[in-house]
Short mmCIF file of the C-alpha atoms (twelve columns), coordinates in Angstrom:
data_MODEL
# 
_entry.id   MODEL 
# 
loop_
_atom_site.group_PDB 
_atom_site.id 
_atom_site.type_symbol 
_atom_site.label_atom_id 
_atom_site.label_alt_id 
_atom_site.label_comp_id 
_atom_site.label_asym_id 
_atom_site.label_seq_id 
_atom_site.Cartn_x 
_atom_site.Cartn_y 
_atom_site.Cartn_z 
_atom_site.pdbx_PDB_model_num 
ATOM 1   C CA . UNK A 1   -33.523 50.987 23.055 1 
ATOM 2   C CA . UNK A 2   -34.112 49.421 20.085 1 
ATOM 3   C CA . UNK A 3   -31.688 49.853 16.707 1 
ATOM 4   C CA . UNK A 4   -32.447 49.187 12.741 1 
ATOM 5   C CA . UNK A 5   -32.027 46.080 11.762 1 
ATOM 6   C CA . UNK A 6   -27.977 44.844 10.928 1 
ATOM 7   C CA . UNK A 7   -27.295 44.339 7.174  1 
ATOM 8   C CA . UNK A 8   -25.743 40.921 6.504  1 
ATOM 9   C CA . UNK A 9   -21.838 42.974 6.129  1 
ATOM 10  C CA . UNK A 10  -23.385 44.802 9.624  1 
ATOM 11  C CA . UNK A 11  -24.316 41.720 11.187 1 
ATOM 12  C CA . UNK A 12  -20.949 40.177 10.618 1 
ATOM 13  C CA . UNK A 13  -19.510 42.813 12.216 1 
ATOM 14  C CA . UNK A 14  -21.977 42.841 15.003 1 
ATOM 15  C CA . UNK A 15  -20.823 39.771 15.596 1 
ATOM 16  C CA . UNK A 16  -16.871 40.383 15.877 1 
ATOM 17  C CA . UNK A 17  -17.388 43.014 18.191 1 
ATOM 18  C CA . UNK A 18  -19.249 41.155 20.015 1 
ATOM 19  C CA . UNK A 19  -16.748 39.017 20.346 1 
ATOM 20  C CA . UNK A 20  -14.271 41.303 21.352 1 
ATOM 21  C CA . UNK A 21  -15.927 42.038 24.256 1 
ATOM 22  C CA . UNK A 22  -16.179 38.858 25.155 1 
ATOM 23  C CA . UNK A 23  -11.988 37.969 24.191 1 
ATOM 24  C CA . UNK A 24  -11.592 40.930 27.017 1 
ATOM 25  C CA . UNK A 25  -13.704 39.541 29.808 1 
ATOM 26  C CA . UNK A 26  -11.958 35.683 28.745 1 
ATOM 27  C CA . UNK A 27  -8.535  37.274 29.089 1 
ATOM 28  C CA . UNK A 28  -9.430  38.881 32.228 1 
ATOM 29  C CA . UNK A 29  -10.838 36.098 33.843 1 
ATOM 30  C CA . UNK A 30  -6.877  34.199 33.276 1 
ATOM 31  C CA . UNK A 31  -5.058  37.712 34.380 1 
ATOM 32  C CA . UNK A 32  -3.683  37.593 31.123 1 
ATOM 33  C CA . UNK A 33  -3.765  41.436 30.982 1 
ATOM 34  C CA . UNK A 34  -1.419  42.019 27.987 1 
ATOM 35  C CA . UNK A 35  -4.156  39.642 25.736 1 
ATOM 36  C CA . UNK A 36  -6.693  41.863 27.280 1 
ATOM 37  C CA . UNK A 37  -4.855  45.165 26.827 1 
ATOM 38  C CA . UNK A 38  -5.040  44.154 22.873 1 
ATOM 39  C CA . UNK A 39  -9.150  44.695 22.683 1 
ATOM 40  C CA . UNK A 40  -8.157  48.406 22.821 1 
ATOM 41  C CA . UNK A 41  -6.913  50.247 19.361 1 
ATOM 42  C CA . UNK A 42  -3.138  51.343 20.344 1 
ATOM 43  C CA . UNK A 43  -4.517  55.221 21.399 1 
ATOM 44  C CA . UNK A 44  -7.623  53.521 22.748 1 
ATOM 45  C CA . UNK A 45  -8.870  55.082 26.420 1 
ATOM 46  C CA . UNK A 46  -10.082 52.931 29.689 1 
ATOM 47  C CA . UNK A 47  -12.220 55.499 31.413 1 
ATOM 48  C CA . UNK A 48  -13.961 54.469 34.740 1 
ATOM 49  C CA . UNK A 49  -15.381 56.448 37.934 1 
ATOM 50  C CA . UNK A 50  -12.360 55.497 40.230 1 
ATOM 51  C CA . UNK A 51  -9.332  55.786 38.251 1 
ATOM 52  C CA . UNK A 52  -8.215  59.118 35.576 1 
ATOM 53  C CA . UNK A 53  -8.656  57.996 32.219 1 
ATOM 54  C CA . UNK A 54  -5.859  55.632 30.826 1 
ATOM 55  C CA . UNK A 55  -5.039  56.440 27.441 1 
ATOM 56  C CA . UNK A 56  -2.935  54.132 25.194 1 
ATOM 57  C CA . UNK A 57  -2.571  50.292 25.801 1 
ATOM 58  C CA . UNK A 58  0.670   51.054 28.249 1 
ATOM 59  C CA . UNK A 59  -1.479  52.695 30.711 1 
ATOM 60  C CA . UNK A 60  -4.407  50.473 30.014 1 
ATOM 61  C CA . UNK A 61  -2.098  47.372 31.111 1 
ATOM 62  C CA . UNK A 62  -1.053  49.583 34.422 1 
ATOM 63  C CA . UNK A 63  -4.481  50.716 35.052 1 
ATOM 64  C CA . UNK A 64  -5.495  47.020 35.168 1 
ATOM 65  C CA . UNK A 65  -2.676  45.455 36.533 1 
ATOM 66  C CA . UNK A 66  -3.483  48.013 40.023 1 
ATOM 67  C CA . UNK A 67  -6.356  46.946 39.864 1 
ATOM 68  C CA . UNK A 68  -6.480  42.970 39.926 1 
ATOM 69  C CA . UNK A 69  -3.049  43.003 42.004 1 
ATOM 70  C CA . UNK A 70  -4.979  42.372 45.222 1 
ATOM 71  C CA . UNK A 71  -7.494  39.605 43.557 1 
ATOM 72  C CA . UNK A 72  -7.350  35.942 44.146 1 
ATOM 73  C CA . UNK A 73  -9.573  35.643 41.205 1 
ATOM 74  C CA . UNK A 74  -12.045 37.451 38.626 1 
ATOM 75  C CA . UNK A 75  -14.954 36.233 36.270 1 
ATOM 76  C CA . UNK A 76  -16.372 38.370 34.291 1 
ATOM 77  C CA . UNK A 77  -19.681 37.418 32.599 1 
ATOM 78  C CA . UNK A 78  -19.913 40.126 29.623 1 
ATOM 79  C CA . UNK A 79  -23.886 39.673 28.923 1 
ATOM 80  C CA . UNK A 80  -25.608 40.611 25.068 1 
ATOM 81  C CA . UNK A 81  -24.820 43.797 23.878 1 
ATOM 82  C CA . UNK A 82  -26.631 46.325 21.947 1 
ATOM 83  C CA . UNK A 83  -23.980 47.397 18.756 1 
ATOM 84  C CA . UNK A 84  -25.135 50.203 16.617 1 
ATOM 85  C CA . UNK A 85  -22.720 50.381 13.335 1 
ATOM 86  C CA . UNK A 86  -21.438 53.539 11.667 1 
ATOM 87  C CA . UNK A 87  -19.125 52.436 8.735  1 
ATOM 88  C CA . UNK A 88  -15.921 52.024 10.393 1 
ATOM 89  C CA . UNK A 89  -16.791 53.032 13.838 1 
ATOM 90  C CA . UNK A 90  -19.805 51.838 16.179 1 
ATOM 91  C CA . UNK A 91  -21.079 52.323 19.581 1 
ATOM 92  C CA . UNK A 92  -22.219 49.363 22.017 1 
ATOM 93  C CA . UNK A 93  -23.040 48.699 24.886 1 
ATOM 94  C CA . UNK A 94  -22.417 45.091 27.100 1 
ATOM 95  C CA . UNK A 95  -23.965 44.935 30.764 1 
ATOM 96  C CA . UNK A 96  -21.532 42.925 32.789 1 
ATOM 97  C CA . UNK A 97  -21.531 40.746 36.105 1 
ATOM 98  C CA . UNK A 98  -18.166 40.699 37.456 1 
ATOM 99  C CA . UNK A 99  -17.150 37.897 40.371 1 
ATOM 100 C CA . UNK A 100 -13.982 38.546 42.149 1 
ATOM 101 C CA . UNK A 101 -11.913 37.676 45.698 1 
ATOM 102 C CA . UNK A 102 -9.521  39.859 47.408 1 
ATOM 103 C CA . UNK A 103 -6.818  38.046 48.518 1 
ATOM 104 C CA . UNK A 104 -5.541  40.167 51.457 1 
ATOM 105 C CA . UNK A 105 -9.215  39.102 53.575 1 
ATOM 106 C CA . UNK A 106 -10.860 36.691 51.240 1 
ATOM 107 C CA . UNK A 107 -14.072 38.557 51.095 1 
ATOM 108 C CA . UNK A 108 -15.808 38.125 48.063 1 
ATOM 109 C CA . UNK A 109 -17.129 40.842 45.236 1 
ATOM 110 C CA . UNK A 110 -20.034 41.011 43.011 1 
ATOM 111 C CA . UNK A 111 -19.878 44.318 40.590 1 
ATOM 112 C CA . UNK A 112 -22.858 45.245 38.117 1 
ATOM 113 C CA . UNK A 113 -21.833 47.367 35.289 1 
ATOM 114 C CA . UNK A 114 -22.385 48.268 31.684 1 
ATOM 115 C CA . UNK A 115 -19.512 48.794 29.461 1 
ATOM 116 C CA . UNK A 116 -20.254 51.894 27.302 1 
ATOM 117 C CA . UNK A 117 -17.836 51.263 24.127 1 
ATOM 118 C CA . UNK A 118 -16.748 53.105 21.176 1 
ATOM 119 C CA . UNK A 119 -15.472 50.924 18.896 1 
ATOM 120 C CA . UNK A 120 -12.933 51.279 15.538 1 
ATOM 121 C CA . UNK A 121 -12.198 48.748 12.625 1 
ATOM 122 C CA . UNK A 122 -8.497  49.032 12.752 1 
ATOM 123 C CA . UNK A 123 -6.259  47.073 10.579 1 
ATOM 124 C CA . UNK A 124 -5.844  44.215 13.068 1 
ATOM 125 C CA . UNK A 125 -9.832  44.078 13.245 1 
ATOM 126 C CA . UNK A 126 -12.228 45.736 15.353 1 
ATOM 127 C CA . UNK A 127 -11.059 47.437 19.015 1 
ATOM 128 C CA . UNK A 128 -12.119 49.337 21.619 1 
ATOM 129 C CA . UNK A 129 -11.459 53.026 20.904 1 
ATOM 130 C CA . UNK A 130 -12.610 54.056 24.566 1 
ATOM 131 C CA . UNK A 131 -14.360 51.963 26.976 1 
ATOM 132 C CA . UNK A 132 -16.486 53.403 29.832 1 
ATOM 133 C CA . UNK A 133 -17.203 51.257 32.349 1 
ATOM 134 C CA . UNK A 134 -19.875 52.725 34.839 1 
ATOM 135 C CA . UNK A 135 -21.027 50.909 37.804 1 
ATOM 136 C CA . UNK A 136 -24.404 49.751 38.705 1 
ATOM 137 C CA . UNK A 137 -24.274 48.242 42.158 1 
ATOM 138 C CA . UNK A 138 -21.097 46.504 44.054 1 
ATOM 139 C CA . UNK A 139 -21.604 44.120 47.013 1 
ATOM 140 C CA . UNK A 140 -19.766 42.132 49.284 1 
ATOM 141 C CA . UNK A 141 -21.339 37.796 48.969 1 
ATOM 142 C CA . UNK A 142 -19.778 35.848 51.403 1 
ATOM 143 C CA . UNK A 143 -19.911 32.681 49.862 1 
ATOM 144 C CA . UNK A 144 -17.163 32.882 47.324 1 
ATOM 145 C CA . UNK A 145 -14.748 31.100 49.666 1 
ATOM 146 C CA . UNK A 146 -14.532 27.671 47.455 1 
ATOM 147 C CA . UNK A 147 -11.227 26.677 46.183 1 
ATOM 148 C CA . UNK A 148 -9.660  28.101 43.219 1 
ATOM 149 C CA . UNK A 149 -8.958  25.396 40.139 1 
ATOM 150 C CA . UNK A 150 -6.540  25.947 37.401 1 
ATOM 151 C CA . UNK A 151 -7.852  26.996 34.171 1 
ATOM 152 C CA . UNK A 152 -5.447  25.524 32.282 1 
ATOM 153 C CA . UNK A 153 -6.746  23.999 29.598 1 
ATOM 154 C CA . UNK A 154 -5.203  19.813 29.139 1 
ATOM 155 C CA . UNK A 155 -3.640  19.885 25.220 1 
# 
C-alpha cells in the first residue's frame, strides 16, 4: 500500500506515533505493563484472536498481565509502520516479531504479527484508541535457552 506523502505538521506526527508503538513494545520487553498500558487512550480497546476485547486501560493491564504471567522473558521487535493521518485521528499499521520463553517448560516462542492501530491525539499526546493485533505465524525455536541478563540500565 502506498499513502500521500506526510506534510511537515503530518510527518511530525508520523513520527510520535511511531514512537508510541515502539514505547509499547520497550515497556513490554521490561514487564513494565502499567508504562505499557499508558500507549492506550483511557477508553482505548486491546482486541486480539484469543482473548474478548479489553476495553479501558484496567482491563488492558489484566489482559496483559494473563498473558506474560507464564513468560521468563519477551522482546518485541515492532518493525516500520505504515501511518495514514486524519486530523486528530490516524490509522497504522506496525508488523511485529515477538521473542518470548515460557517459564513452566522453557520452550521458546517466535510470534509474527501486525498490529492494526487506530490511533487518537489526546491531551497527553497521541494513543492507541484500539489495537488489533492479528497473528501471522507462531512457532516453537528451541534455541532460546541462553541466560537471561538484567536490563537494568547502570545510572
Amino acid at each position: 500500500m502506498i499513502i500521500d506523502q506526510p506534510n511537515a505538521p503530518q510527518a511530525a506526527d508520523i513520527i510520535a506515533i511511531n514512537h508510541l508503538a515502539a514505547s509499547y513494545a520497550e515497556a513490554m520487553g521490561r514487564f513494565a505493563i502499567e508504562e505499557a498500558v499508558q500507549t492506550y487512550a483511557e477508553d482505548g480497546v486491546l482486541s486480539s484472536p484469543t482473548t474478548e476485547d479489553a476495553v479501558g486501560r484496567a482491563a488492558i493491564a489484566e489482559v496483559i498481565g494473563r498473558t506474560v504471567s507464564g513468560l521468563d522473558f519477551v522482546f518485541q521487535t515492532v518493525h516500520q509502520g505504515m501511518v495514514s493521518m486524519a486530523g486528530d485521528t490516524a490509522k497504522a499499521t506496525f508488523p511485529i516479531t515477538e521473542w518470548a520463553r515460557r517459564t513452566r517448560d522453557g520452550r521458546g516462542i517466535l510470534f509474527l504479527g501486525v498490529y492494526s492501530d487506530d490511533v487518537v491525539r489526546t491531551p497527553a499526546g497521541w494513543r492507541f484508541a484500539r489495537r488489533r493485533l492479528m497473528p501471522r505465524t507462531t512457532g516453537k525455536p528451541d534455541f532460546l535457552t541462553g541466560q537471561l541478563h538484567d536490563l537494568a540500565v547502570a545510572p
